[in-house]
N, C-alpha and C positions, 0 to 999 in steps of 0.2 A: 858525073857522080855515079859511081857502083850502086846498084840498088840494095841498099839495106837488108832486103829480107832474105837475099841470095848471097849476099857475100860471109864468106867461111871467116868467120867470128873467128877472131885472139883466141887463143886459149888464156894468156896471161890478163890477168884483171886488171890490171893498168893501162896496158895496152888497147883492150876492148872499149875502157873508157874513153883514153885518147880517139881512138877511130869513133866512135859515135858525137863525141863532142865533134870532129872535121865535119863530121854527116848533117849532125843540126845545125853546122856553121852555114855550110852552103844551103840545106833547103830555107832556111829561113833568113839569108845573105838577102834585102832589100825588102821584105814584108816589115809594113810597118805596124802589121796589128797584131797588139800582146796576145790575143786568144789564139790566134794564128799559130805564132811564133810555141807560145807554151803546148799546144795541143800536139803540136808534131814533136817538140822534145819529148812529152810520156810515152808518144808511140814509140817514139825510135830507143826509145831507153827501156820502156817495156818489151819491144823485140829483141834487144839488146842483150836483158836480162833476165828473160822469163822464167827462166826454170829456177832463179832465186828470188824474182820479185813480184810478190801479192798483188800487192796495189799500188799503182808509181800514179803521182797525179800533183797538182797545186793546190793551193789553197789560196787567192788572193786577198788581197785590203779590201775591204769592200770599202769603194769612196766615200758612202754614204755615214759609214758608222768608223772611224782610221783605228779604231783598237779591237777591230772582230773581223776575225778573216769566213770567208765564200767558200765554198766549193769549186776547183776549176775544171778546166781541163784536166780530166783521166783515164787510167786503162786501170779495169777490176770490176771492184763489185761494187755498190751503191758507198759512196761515199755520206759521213755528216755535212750534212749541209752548211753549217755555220758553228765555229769554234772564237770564243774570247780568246783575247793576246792574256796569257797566262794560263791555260788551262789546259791539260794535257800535253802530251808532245807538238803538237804545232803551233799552239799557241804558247808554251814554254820558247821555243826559238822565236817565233813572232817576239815577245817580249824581251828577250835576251841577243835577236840578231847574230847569232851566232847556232853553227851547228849542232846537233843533239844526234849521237848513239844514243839508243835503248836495247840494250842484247833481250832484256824480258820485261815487255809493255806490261804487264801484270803483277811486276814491283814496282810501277812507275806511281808515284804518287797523286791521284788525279785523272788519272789515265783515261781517254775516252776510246771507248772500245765501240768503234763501224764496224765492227767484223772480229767477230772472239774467234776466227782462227790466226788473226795476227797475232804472232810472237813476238817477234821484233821491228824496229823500227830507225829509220834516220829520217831526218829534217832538216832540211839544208833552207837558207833565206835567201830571196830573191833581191838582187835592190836593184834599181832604174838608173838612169844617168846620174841626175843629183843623188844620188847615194839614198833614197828615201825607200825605206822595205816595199818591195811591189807583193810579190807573195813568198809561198815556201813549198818547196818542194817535196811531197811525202812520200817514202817509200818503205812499202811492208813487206815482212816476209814470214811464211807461216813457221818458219825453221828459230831455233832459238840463238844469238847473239851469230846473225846473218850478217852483219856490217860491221868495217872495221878502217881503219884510218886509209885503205888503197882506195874501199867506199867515197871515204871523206872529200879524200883530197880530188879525187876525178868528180864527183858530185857539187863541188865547189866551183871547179873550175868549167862546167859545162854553165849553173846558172851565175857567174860571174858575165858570161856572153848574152847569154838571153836579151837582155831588155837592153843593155852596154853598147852593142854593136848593129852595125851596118845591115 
């Protein structure tokens, strides 16, 4: 494998997607542990996308409580430690299982603001083998409606492999 932090980045955003989901395919190809596995996706996705993305990190279930997501593995600044399933943007997906654009966190209804220089946001959900939500994916960016369906759909399909695969 090419080392990630030397190789000459897509210009095309889809394509940068694709090559970084191959990237996390193979480091994390046989590790069986989820912090493992999630911790080197934010790097590689925060290398990936620095110059658009704030905060790239997870958010998991916490076992203990299955309707309030943790803090996980991330690259940025001091994350919230602990978000209810429905409360803001991660825990609105947490609730919904389904991905969330926000072009402007600051009309979001609920909003929890780690960091008042995030503008915008996406949350993509993580689910395990049996389909059961493992965490979410959060990524900030201090620019205003930063994400957009090439986001989506390459964001979906890197945590579709996380916890799924080999």
């Amino acid at each position: 494998m090419e080392n990630a932090a030397h190789a000459e980045p897509p210009t095309d955003r889809a394509e940068r997607y694709a090559q970084v989901r191959a990237e996390i395919a193979a480091v994390i190809a046989g590790e069986p542990n989820v912090i493992a596995r999630l911790a080197s996706a934010s790097s590689l996705l925060a290398q990936a996308f620095g110059e658009r993305f704030f905060w790239t990190g997870f958010y998991v279930v916490d076992p203990d409580k299955q309707n309030e997501l943790v803090v996980g593995p991330y690259q940025g600044t001091l994350g919230c430690l602990r978000i209810p399933f429905g409360k803001g943007v991660c825990g609105a997906c947490a609730a919904q299982r389904q991905s969330i654009i926000v072009p402007d966190v600051h009309a979001f209804p609920g909003h929890i603001a780690c960091d008042a220089r995030s503008n915008s946001e996406i949350v993509t959900p993580v689910f395990d083998r049996e389909g059961a939500l493992a965490a979410v994916l959060d990524i900030d960016s201090t620019r205003f409606d930063a994400f957009d369906a090439i986001d989506q759909l390459g964001l979906e399909a890197i945590c579709a492999d996380l916890l799924t695969t080999d």
